[in-house]
C-alpha positions as a printed Julia matrix, in Angstrom:
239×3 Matrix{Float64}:
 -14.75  32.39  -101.32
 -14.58  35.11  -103.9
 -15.49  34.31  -107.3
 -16.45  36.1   -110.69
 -18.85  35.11  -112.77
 -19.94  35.39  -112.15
 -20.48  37.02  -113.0
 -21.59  36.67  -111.78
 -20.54  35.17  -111.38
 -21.35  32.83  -111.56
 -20.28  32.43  -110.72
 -17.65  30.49  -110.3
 -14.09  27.57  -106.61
 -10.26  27.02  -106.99
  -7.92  24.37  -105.12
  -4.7   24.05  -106.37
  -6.05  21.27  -108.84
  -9.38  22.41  -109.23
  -8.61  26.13  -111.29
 -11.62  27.69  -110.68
 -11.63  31.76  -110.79
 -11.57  33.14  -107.33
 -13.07  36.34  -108.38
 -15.46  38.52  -106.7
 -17.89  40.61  -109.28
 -19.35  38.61  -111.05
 -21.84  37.04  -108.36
 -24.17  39.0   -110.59
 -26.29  41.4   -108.9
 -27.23  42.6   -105.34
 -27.57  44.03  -101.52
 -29.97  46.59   -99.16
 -32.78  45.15   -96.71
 -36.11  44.8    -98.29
 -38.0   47.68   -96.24
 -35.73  49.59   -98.07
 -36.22  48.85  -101.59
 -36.24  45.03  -102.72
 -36.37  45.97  -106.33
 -38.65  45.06  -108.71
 -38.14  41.27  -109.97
 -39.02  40.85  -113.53
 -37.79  44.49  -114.69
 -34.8   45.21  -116.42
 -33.49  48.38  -115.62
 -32.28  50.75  -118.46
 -30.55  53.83  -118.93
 -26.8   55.39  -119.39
 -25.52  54.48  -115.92
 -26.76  50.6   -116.43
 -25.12  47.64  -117.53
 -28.8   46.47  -119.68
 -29.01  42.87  -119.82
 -32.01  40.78  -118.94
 -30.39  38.08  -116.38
 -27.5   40.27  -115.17
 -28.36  43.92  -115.29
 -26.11  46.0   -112.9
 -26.78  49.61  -112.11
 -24.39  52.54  -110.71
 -25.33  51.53  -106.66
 -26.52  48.48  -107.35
 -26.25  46.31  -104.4
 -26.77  42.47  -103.55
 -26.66  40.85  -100.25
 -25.9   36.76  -100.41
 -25.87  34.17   -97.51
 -23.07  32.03   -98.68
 -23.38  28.18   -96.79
 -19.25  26.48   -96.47
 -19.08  23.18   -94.44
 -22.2   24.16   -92.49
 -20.89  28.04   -91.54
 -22.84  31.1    -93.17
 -21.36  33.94   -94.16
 -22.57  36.97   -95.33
 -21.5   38.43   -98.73
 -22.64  42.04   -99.73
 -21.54  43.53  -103.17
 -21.91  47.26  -104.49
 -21.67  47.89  -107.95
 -19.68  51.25  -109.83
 -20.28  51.93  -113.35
 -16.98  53.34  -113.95
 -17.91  53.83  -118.16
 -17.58  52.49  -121.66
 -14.65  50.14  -122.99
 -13.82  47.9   -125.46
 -12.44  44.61  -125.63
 -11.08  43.02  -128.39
 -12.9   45.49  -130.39
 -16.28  44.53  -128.79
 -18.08  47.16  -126.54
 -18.6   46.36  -122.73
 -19.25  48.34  -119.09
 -16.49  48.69  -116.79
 -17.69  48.13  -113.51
 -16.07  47.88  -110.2
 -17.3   46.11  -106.94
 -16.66  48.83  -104.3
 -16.71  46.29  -101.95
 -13.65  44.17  -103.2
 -11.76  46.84  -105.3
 -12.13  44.43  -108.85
 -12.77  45.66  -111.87
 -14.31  43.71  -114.81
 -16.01  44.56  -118.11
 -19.27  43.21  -119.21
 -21.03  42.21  -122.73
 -24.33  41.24  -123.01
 -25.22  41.51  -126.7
 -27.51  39.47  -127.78
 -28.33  38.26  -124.62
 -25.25  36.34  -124.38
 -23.47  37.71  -120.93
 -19.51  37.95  -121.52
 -17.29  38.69  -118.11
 -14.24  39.9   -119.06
 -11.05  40.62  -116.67
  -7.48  42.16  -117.15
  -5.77  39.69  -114.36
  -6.8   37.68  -111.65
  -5.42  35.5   -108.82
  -6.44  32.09  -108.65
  -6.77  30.42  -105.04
  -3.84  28.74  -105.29
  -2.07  31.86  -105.85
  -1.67  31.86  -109.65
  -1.48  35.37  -111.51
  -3.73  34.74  -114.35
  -4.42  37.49  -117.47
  -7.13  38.39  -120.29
  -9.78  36.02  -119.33
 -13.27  35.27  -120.47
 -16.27  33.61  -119.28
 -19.49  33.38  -120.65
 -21.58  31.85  -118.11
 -25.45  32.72  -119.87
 -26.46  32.58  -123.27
 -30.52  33.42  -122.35
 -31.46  33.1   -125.55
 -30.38  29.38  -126.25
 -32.89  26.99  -125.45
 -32.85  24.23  -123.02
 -30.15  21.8   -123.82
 -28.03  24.16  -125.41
 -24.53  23.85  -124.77
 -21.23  25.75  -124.97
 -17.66  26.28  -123.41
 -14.98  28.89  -122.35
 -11.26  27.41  -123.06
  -8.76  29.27  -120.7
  -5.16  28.16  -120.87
  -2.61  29.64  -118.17
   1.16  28.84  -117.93
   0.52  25.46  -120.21
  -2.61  24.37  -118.19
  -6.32  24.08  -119.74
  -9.12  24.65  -118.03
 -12.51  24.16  -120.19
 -16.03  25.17  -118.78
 -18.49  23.37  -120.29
 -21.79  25.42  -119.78
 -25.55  23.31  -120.8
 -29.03  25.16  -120.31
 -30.97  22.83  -117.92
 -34.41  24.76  -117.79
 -35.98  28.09  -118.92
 -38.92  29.78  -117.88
 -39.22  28.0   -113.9
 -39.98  29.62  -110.5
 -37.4   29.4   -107.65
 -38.13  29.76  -104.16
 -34.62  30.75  -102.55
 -34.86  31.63   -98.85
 -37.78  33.98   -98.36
 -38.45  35.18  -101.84
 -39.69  33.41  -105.04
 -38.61  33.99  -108.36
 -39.78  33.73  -111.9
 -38.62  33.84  -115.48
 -35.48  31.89  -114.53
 -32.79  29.89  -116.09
 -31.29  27.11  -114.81
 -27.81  26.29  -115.74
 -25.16  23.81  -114.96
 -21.28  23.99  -115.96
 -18.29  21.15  -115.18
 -14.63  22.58  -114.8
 -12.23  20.29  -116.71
  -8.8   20.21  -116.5
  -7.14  18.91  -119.6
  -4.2   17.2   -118.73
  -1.71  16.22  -120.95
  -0.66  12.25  -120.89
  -4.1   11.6   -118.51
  -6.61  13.85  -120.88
  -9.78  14.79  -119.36
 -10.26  15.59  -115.44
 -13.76  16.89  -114.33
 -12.7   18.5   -111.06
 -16.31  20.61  -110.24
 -19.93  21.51  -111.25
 -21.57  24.55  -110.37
 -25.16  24.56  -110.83
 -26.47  28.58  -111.21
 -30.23  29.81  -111.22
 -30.61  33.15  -113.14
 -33.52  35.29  -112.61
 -34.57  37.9   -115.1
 -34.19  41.47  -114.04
 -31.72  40.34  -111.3
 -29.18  37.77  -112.02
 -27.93  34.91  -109.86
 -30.43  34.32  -107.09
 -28.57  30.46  -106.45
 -25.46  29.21  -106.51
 -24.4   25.71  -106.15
 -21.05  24.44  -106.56
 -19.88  20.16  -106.0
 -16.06  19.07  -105.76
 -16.49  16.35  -107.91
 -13.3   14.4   -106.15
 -14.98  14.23  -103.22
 -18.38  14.29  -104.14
 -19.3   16.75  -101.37
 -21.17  20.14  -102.15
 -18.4   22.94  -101.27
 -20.53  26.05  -101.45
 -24.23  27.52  -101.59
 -24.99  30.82  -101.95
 -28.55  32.26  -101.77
 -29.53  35.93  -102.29
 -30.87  37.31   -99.3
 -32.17  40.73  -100.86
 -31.08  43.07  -103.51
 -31.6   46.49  -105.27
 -30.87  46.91  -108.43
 -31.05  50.65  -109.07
């Protein structure tokens, strides 16, 4: 399942009733075996051919490999990052960055700690052309309990993500590796529907590590209960 932010994204599971983003870049940060180089967890890269940001810093090559768990099959998901330059969005400054692997192109913000995903048009998994969206799936700097939301409206239909900071500052073990400095984060995809009002349709539960970015994903169809999709990063090299 692709998804964006989410980037990464975080991340981030559509049906036709449930309109989740089916991106692929922003599964924040990524790939290569660890004999290679596993990166340095805790660092934040920095430097002109960086995206700097303390819990989703991508480089030019950097690459993420994630074992992605769907009704009991494994997949493999790799992602390589291009840091095609500067932009601006609505005045603001973000990267442009492609994932080679999946040909999509987003722009990122992370002033202030506060990581923005940003992308021109999308496809939903229902098949839904959808334009000029934005997520914000970390504010690091909030503390724990802190809440927030991204409103996106497409062809009369409202979608809210409602975003709360569950924990700061815990270790994760995920698969081999453990992780520190991370943030724990949960968000609930609500569909606002008009005569029925509010329909929580998923919850996606993300762990952030600093100097990496998403090291867990977990994501709950909240109609049937059931958890539809983990994904763990396997190894990663950030620069």
């Amino acid at each position: 399942m692709k998804n964006l932010l989410l980037l990464a994204i975080s991340g981030l599971l559509l049906t036709s009733c449930q309109k989740e983003l089916s991106f692929e870049t922003f599964n924040p940060p990524g790939t290569t075996p660890p004999s290679t180089n596993p990166g340095t967890p805790g660092t934040t890269p920095t430097g002109n051919v960086c995206f700097t940001c303390d819990y989703s810093p991508i480089c030019d090559g950097t690459k993420l490999n994630y074992i992605d768990s769907m009704s009991g099959t494994a997949t493999q998901m790799n992602i390589l990052y291009d840091i095609l330059g500067d932009s601006t969005v609505n005045g603001a400054p973000f990267k442009k960055i492609k994932d080679v692997t999946s040909g999509q192109v987003a722009y990122f913000n992370c002033d202030n700690n506060v990581v923005r995903a940003y992308i021109a048009s999308g496809t939903t998994a229902g098949g839904a052309t959808v334009t000029g969206i934005m997520q914000t799936p970390l504010k690091a700097n909030e503390p724990v309990g802190a809440t927030w939301k991204d409103v996106i409206i497409n062809n009369g239909q409202t979608i809210e993500y409602r975003y709360k900071i569950i924990q700061k500052n815990i270790t994760r073990q995920v698969m081999d590796s453990t992780y520190s400095n991370v943030i724990y984060t949960r968000d609930t995809t609500v569909l606002i529907v008009p005569m029925l009002g509010e329909l929580p349709s998923a919850v996606r539960h993300t762990w952030f590590a600093k100097g990496i970015g998403q090291v867990e994903v977990r994501m709950e169809d909240l109609m049937s209960g059931m958890t539809i999709m983990v994904r763990k990063l396997k190894t990663y090299q950030i620069r």
